[in-house]
N, C-alpha and C positions, 0 to 999 in steps of 0.2 A: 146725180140723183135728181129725179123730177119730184114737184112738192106730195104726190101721193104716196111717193115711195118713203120720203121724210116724215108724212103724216102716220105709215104704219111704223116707223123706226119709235116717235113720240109717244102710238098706241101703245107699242110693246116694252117701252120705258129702255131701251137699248143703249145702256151706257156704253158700248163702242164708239158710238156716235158724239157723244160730250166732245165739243170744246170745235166740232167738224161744223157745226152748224146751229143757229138759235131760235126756237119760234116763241113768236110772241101772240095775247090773245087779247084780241080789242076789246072785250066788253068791260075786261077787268084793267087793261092798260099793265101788262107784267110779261116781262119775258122770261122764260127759261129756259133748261138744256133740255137735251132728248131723254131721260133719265128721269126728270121732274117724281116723286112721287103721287104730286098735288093730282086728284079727277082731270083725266083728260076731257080737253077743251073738244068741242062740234069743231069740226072741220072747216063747217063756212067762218069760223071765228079766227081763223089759225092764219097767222104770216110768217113767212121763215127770213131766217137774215144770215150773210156769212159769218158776219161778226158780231160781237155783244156792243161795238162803238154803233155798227149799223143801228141794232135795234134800240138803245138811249139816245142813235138823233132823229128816231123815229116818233122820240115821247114815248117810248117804254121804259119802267124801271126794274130792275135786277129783283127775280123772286126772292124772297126771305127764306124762303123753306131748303130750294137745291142750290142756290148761291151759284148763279151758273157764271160769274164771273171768275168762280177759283178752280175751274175744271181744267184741262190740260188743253196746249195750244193746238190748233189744228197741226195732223203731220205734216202737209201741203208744205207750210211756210218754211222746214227746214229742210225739206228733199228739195222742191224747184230751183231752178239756176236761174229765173228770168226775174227782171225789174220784182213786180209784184212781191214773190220770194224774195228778194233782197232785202227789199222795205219793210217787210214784216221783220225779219230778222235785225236790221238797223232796229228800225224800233222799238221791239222788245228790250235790247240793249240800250235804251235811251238815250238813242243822237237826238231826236226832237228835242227830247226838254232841253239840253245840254248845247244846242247848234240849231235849234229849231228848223221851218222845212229846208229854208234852202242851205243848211250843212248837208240834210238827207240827201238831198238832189243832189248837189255838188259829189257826194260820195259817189253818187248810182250814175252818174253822168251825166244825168237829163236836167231840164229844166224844172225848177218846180210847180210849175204850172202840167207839164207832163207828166211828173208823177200822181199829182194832184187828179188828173185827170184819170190815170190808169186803174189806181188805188177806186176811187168812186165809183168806175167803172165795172169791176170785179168784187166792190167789197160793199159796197154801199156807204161807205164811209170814206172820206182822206186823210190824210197823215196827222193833221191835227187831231181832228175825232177820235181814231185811233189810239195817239199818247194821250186824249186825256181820259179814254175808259181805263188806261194800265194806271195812269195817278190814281184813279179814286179807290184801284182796287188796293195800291199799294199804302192808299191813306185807309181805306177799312181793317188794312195787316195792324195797320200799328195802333189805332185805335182800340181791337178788342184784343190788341195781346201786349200794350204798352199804357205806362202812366205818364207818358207825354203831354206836355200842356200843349193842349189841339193849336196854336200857334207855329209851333216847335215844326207837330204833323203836318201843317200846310205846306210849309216848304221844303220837309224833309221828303214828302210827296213830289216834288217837284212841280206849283201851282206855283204863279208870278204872283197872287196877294192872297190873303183871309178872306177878302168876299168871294172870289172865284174859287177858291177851296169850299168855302160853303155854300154856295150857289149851285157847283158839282155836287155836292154831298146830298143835296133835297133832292135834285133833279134824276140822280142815278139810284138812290137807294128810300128816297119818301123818307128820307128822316132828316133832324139834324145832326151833326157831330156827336154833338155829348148825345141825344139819343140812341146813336149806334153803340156807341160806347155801352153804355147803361145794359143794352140788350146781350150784350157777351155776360159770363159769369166772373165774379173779380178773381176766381182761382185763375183764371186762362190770362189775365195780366199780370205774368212773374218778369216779363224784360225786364234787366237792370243794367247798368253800364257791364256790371260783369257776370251777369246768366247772361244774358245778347236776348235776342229777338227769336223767338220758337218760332215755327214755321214748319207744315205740310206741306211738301210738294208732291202733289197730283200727279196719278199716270193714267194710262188705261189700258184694258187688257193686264194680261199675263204680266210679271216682271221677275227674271231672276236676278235679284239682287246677289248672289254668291256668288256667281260668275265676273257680275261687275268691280265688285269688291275682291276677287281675285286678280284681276288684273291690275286695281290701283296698289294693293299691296304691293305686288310684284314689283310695280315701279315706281314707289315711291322714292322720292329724292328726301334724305335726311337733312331738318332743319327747316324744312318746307310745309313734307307732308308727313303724314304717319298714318297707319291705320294698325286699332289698338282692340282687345276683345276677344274672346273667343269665338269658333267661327260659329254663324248663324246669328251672334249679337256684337257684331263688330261697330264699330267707330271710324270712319274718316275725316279725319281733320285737317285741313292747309290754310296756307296766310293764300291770301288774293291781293292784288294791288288791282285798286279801281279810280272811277275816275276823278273824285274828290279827294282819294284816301283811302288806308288799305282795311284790312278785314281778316279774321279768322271763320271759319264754316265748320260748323261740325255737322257730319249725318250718319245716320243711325241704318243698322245693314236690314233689320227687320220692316218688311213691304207689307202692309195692308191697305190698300189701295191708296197710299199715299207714303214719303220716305221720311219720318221727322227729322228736321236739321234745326241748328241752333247759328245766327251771323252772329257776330262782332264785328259793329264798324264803328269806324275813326268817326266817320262821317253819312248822316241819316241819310240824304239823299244818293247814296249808292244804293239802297237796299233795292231798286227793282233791277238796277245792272247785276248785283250780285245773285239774285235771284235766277235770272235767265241765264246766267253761266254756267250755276250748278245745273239747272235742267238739262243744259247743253252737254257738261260732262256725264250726267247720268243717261243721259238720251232719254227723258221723261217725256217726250213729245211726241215717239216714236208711234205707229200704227202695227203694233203687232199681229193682228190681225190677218191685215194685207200680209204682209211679210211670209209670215207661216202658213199661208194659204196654197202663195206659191212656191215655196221653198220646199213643205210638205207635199207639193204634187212629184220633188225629182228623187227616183231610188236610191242616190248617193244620201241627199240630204234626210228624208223623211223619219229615217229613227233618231235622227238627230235633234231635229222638228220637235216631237212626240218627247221627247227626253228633257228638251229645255224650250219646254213654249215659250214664246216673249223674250228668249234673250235680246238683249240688246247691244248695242255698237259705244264703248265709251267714246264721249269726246275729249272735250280739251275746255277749260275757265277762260286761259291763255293762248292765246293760239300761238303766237310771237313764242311765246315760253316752249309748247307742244316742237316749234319746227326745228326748235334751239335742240329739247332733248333727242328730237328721234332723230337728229342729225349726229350728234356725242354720246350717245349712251348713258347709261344711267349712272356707274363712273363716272365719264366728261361730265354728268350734270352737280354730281355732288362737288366736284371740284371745281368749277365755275360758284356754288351759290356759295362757298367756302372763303375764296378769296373775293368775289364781285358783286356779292349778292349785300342789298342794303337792308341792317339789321333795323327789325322790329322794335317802335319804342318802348315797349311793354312784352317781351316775350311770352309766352303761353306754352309753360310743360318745354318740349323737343321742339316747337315751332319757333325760330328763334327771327327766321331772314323773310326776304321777297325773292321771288328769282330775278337774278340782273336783267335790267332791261335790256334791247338790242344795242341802243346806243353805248352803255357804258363797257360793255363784252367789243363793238366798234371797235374803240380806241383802246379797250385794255387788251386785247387780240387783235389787229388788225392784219394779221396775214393768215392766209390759207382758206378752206372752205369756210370756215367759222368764222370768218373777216368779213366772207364775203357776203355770205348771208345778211349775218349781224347786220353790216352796213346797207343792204337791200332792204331789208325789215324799217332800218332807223330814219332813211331817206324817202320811205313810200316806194320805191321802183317796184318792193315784193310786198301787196298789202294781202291781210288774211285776216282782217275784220268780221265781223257778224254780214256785212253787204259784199264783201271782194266777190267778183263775178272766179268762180272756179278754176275755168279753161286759162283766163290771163292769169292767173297766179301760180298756176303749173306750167303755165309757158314759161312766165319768169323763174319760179324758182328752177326748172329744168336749162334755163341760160345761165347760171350761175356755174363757175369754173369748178370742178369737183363733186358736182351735188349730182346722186345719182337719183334713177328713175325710181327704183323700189323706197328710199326713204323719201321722196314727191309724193307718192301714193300712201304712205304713211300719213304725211299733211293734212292731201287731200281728203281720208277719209276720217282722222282725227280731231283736225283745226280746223277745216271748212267745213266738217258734216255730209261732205259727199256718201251718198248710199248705197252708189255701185259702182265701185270700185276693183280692181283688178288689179294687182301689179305686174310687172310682166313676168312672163314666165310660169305664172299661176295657172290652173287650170281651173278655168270659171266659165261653163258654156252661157252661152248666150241666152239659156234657157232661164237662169238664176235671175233676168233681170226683174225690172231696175233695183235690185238686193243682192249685189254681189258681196255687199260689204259684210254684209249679213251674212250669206253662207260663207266664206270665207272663214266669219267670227264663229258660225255653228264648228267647224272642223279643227281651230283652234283651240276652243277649249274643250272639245273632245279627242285632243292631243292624237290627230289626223294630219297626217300628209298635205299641203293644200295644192 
């Protein structure tokens, strides 16, 4: 899009656009989404930015009114295969705070000076910039919806001291801490060690939630997951292991532009890894849009289109977890987290285990497909991170002894987020691109041949 076309997307207040692009308006020094309700800005006042890090190290601060910092992540960063795409996806999952830049680069391969430069180059920002507009957004979550003593918040944000927590906090939002705070209503701070952390997660466009939620029923592995409700107000709940410490999620099946969920963590600084996992499983990031546009132009798919606008592609929390089930079925899964799975120290209802890691399934199986994997998964030879470049992790898992093509493509489109996908034998022309995963998902659950 060139900036006139973005300047009418802002005239026409076009939340399709949220979270794709940010402009900011110099007289007032405030950024916001395309959606903003606030008087659109004169045009000669208007600069547009990729990202919300761009325009806070531009010396813009996040409007008050559309809060374009909790709109949904660009679709770009989880379709593309290349660097840029990776690094967004690392990072959302917070390698920086955890490994800072150069764990990223080490991941992605490059140096961090080349990423550094790639990221700047495309985004307006580098990888630092970048993780620290997701802390201030993930210190704004728990400030108006937690009674944490803002110390606690600093580093459960993942900031290295209280001044740099507060120094971000002026700098992003023109307030202080306890100002932000103050400005929520004290109803919306109910966190407790045991209500968890309430939380909206943002979509855009269309979303069928009953579709989504049919599928996780279907395969829910007992002990793990569950999902509980009548349909249209279902519940999904599973444990997560992250990277400090594990977690319970619940979320709620009813979509109004946003999915309410509730975390439980061991440990505060998980919550924005936990955070981008579930968007990852629900495909909250997704450009339905795009999708349906062209999907809606082929005469196979287009009643299908029309029937369930915005569906979406479930992923995976786990991905390691994802290759484990759609390799063993959902059988092989209950009885893997039965005897191997390491039990929760506080259970919750049915949620009792974690699913075994790769390493401990290693040596508590180490022969056969399921050895072999396992032990790929545990050594790094088969990575399937939030950054794994695609092609090499389907080449490996596809050199593993046993492993067929049709459960690769499973992977690929589950655990990596790949979105056009085919498995073989499929009939998916070439017209469906780059959304085969998609149509594929339209004729599956309208329990179609594929």
């Amino acid at each position: 899009m060139d900036e006139d076309t973005r300047y009418e997307a802002v005239r026409s207040r076009d939340a399709r656009f949220d979270g794709e692009f940010f402009f900011a308006v110099e007289t007032t020094g405030i950024y916001c989404r395309p959606s903003c309700p606030a008087v659109t800005p004169k045009r000669r006042n208007v600069r547009f930015f990729a990202t919300a890090a761009a325009a806070q190290g531009s010396g813009f601060r996040a409007c008050r009114r559309c809060r374009p910092d909790a709109v949904p992540g660009s679709a770009e960063w989880n379709a593309r295969a290349d660097v840029v795409g990776r690094a967004m996806r690392l990072i959302g999952d917070g390698v920086v705070d955890r490994e800072g830049v150069t764990g990223l680069a080490d991941r992605l391969g490059y140096s961090a000076r080349q990423v550094q430069r790639q990221l700047t180059a495309e985004l307006g920002a580098g990888p630092v910039a970048l993780a620290r507009a997701q802390r201030s957004h993930t210190a704004r979550v728990l400030l108006q919806t937690t009674e944490l003593p803002v110390t606690h918040i600093a580093f459960a944000s993942g900031f290295a001291s209280v001044r740099q927590f507060n120094d971000t906090i002026r700098t992003v939002y023109a307030s202080t801490p306890s100002e932000l705070r103050a400005a929520a209503p004290a109803a919306r701070r109910t966190a407790t060690p045991t209500a968890g952390i309430p939380l909206r997660l943002a979509y855009r466009g269309p979303y069928q939630s009953a579709a989504v939620f049919d599928v996780l029923a279907a395969e829910a592995v007992p002990g793990v997951e569950e999902v509980s409700g009548p349909a249209g107000r279902r519940t999904y709940r599973r444990t997560l292991r992250l990277p400090y410490g594990s977690g319970i999620a619940a979320v709620d099946e009813r979509a109004r532009g946003w999915l309410d969920a509730r975390l439980h963590l061991t440990d505060l600084r998980d919550l924005t890894t936990a955070v981008q996992r579930l968007r990852r499983l629900f495909d909250l990031d997704a450009d339905p849009c795009a999708v349906d546009e062209r999907l809606g132009a082929d005469a196979r798919l287009a009643p299908l289109v029309a029937a369930r606008p915005g569906l979406r592609c479930p992923g995976a929390t786990d991905p390691e977890e994802l290759a484990v089930r759609a390799l063993v079925g959902p059988a092989g899964a209950e009885r893997l987290v039965r005897r191997y799975g390491k039990a929760l120290d506080a259970p919750c209802g049915s949620l009792t285990h974690l699913f075994p890691e790769p390493a401990v399934l290693a040596e508590a199986e180490p022969h056969g497909t399921l050895g072999a994997l396992t032990a790929a998964l545990a050594d790094g030879a088969v990575r399937l991170d939030a950054g794994a470049d695609r092609d090499d992790a389907e080449q490996a898992l596809l050199a593993l002894p046993g492993l067929d093509a049709r459960t690769v493509a499973v992977v690929r489109t589950r655990a990596l987020g790949d979105p056009d996908v085919a498995p073989p034998g499929t009939d998916a022309p070439d017209s469906w691109r780059p959304w085969r995963s998609y149509a594929l998902q339209h004729l599956r659950t309208a329990g179609e041949p594929e």
